[in-house]
C-alpha positions in Angstrom: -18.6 18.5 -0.3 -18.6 14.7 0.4 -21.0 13.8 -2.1 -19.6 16.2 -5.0 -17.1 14.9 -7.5 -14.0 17.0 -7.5 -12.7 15.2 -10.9 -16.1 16.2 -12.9 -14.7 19.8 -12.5 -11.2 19.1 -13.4 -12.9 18.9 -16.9 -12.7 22.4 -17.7 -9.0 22.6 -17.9 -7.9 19.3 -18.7 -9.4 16.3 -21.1 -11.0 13.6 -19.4 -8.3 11.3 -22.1 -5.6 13.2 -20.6 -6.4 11.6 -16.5 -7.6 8.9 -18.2 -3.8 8.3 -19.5 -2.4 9.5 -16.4 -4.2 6.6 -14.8 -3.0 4.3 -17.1 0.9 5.7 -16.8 0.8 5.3 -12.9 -0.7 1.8 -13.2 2.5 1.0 -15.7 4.6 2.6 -13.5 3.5 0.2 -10.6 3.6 -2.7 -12.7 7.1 -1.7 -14.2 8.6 -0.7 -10.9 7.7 -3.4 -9.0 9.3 -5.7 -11.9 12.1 -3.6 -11.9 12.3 -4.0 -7.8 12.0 -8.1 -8.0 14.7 -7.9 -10.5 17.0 -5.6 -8.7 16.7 -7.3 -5.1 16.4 -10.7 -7.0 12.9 -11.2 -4.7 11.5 -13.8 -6.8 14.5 -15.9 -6.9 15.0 -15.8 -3.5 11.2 -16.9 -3.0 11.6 -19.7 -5.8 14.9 -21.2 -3.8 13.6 -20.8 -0.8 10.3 -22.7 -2.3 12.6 -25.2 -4.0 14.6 -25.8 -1.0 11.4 -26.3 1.2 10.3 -29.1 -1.3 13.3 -31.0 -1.0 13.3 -31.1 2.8 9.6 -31.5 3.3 8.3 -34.2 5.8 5.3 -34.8 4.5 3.2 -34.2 1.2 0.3 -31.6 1.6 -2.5 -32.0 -0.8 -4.8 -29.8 -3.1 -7.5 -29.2 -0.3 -4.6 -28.0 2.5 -3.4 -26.1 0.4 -6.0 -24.1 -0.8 -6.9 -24.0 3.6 -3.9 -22.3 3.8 -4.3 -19.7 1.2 -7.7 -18.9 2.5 -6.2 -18.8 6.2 -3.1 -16.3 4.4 -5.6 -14.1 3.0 -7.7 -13.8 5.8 -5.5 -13.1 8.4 -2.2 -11.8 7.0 -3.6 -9.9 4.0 -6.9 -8.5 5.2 -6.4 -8.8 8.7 -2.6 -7.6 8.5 -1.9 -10.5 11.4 1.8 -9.9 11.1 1.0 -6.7 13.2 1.0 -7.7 17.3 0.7 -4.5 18.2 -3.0 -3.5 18.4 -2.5 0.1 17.8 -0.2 -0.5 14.8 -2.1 -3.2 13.2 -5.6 -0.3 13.6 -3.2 2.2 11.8 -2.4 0.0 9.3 -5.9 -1.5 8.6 -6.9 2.1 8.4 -4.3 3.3 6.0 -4.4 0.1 4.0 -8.2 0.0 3.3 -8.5 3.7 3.1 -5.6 3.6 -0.1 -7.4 0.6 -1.6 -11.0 2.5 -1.2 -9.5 5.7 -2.3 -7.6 4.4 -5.2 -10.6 2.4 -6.8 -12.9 5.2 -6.5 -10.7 7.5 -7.9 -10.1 5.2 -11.2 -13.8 4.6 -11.6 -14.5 8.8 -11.2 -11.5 9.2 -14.0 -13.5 6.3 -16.4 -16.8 6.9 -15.9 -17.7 10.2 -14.6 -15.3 12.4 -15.5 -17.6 15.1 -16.5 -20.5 17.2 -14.6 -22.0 15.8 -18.1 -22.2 12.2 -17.0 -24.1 12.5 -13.0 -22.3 11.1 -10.1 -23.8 8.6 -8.1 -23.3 9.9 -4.7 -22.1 7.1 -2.6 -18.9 7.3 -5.3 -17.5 10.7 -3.9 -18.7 9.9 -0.3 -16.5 7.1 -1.0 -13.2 8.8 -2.1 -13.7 11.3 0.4 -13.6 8.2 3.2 -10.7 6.6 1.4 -8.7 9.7 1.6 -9.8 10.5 5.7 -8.8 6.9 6.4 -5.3 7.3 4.9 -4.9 10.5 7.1 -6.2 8.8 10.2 -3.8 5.8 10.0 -1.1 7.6 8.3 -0.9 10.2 10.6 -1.4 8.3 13.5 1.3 6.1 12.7 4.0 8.9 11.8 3.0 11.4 14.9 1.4 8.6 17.0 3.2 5.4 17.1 6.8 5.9 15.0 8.1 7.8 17.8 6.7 5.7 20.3 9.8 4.7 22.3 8.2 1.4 23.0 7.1 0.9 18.5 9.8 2.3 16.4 11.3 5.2 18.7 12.3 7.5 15.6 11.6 11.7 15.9 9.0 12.6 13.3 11.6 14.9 11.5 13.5 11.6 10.7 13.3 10.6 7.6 14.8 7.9 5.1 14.0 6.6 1.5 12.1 4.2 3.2 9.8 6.7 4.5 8.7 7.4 0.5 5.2 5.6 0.3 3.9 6.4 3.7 5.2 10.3 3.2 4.0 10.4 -0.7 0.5 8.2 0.8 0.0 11.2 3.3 0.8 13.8 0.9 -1.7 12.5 -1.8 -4.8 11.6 0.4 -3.9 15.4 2.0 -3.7 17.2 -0.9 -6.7 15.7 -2.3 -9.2 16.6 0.7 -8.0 20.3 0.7 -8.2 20.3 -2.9 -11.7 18.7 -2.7 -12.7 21.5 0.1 -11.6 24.3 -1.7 -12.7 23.2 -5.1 -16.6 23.0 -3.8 -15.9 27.1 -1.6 -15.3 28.0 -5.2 -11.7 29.1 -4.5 -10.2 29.0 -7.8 -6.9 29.6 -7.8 -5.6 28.1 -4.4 -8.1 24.9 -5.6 -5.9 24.6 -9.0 -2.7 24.8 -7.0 -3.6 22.3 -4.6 -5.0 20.0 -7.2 -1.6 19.8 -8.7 0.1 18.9 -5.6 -2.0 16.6 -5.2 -1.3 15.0 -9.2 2.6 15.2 -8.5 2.2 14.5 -4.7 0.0 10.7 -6.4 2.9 10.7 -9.1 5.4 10.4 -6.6 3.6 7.9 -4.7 3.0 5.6 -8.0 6.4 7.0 -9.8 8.6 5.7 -6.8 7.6 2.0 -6.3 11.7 1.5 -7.2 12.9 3.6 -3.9 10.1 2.8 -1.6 8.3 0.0 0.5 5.4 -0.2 -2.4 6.1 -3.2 -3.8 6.6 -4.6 -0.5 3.0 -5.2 -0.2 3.4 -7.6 -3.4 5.9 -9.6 -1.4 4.1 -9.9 1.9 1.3 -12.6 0.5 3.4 -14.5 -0.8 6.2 -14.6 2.1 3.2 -15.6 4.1 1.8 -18.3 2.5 5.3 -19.9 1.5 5.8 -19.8 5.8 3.0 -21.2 6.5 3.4 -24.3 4.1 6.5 -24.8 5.3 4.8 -24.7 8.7 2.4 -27.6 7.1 5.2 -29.4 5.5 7.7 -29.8 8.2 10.1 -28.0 6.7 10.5 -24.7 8.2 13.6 -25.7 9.4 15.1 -24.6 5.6 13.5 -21.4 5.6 15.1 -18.4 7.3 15.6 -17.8 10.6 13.5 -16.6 12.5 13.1 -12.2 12.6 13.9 -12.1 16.1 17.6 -13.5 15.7 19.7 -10.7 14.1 21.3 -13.1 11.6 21.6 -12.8 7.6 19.7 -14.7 5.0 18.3 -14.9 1.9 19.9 -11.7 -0.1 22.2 -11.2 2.8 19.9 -8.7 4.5 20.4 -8.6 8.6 16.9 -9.0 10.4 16.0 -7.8 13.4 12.7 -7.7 16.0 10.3 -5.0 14.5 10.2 -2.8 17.7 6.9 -2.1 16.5 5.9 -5.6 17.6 
């Protein structure tokens, strides 16, 4: 099962130019939601004022080799070490989920592209692949929502609770989920209940991509940049003009009250 690709067999009901578009749409629906989001929450001109602001009250004048230190030191540890997280168990989840999405996402664009038919034979290591992406996003995911959400001492909320918020991690779930039972069922040879679970699992994804407006997606745009524009104000001295800190409930920026993560 692990080493067969489910999409070669999609095929003999649908085009391979029809998931090839359907690729393409959720990719523009990323792109134009997350545009749409920056607009909407005025994100970027919040990070430009806050950048300008930071200039103008800057002790000291960090050159091109800093600079690009601090990226490097960004990426490593807030990006793909997710640093933000103290919690060990929620920064594991996180990794998992996070790395699982990316694996799972980029495996399943070069399946649609390049072997979307049993025509064209898939390298093995692809599916094994997919199959990993989508087992890591249940690990994490699950373990997060069942695990460490209701943990009194993380988040504390029941696992019936559920907000808008809770969109890209419920729609995440849902599409990694649907795609492994799809997958299973798909290689038994069970027709029909393979067909119905493969198209949970399309609008299961198209939720996921279609909903970057009403959920935390585009949040993971944000994060880098947040990061690095701290941590040069860090450098610069002038981290006293950026916001206060997370852990005093005050308001800045777009007016939005910040409190302690309690899953720190």
């Amino acid at each position: 099962m692990i080493t067969h690709n489910p999409i070669s067999d999609v095929s003999d009901f649908i085009s391979p130019l029809a998931m090839q578009w359907y690729v393409v749409a959720m990719f523009v629906l990323v792109v134009g939601g997350t545009i749409i989001d920056t607009i909407h929450k005025k994100s970027a001109k919040y990070f430009f004022e806050n950048a300008r602001r930071s200039r103008e009250a800057r002790e000291r004048q960090l050159g091109g080799g800093e600079k690009i230190s601090i990226a490097v030191k960004t990426v490593a540890e807030d990006v793909l070490a997710s640093g933000e997280f103290c919690n060990p168990r929620r920064r594991i989840a996180h990794l998992l989920t996070m790395y699982g999405f990316i694996i799972f996402v980029v495996t399943t664009v070069i399946l649609v592209f390049g072997y979307p038919t049993p025509a064209t034979p898939t390298p093995g290591y692809l599916p094994l692949l997919w199959h990993l992406g989508a087992l890591m996003i249940c690990i994490g995911g699950y373990w997060f929502w069942f695990g460490i959400r209701v943990d009194v001492a993380a988040e504390g909320n029941p696992w019936y609770r559920v907000v808008r918020a809770d969109l890209f991690v419920l729609s995440l779930l849902a599409t990694a989920t649907f795609a492994l039972i799809w997958s299973f069922l798909q290689w038994s040879g069970a027709g029909g209940w393979a067909t119905l679970f493969f198209w949970l699992f399309v609008l299961a994804s198209t939720v996921l991509f279609g909903g970057v407006l009403w959920s935390k997606f585009a949040h993971m745009f944000f994060k880098p940049a947040a990061a690095y524009q701290r941590r040069i104000a860090e450098a610069d001295g002038s981290m006293d003009n950026l916001p206060p800190p997370a852990d005093k409930p005050e308001k800045f920026g777009l007016g939005i009250a910040r409190e302690l993560p309690r899953h720190y």
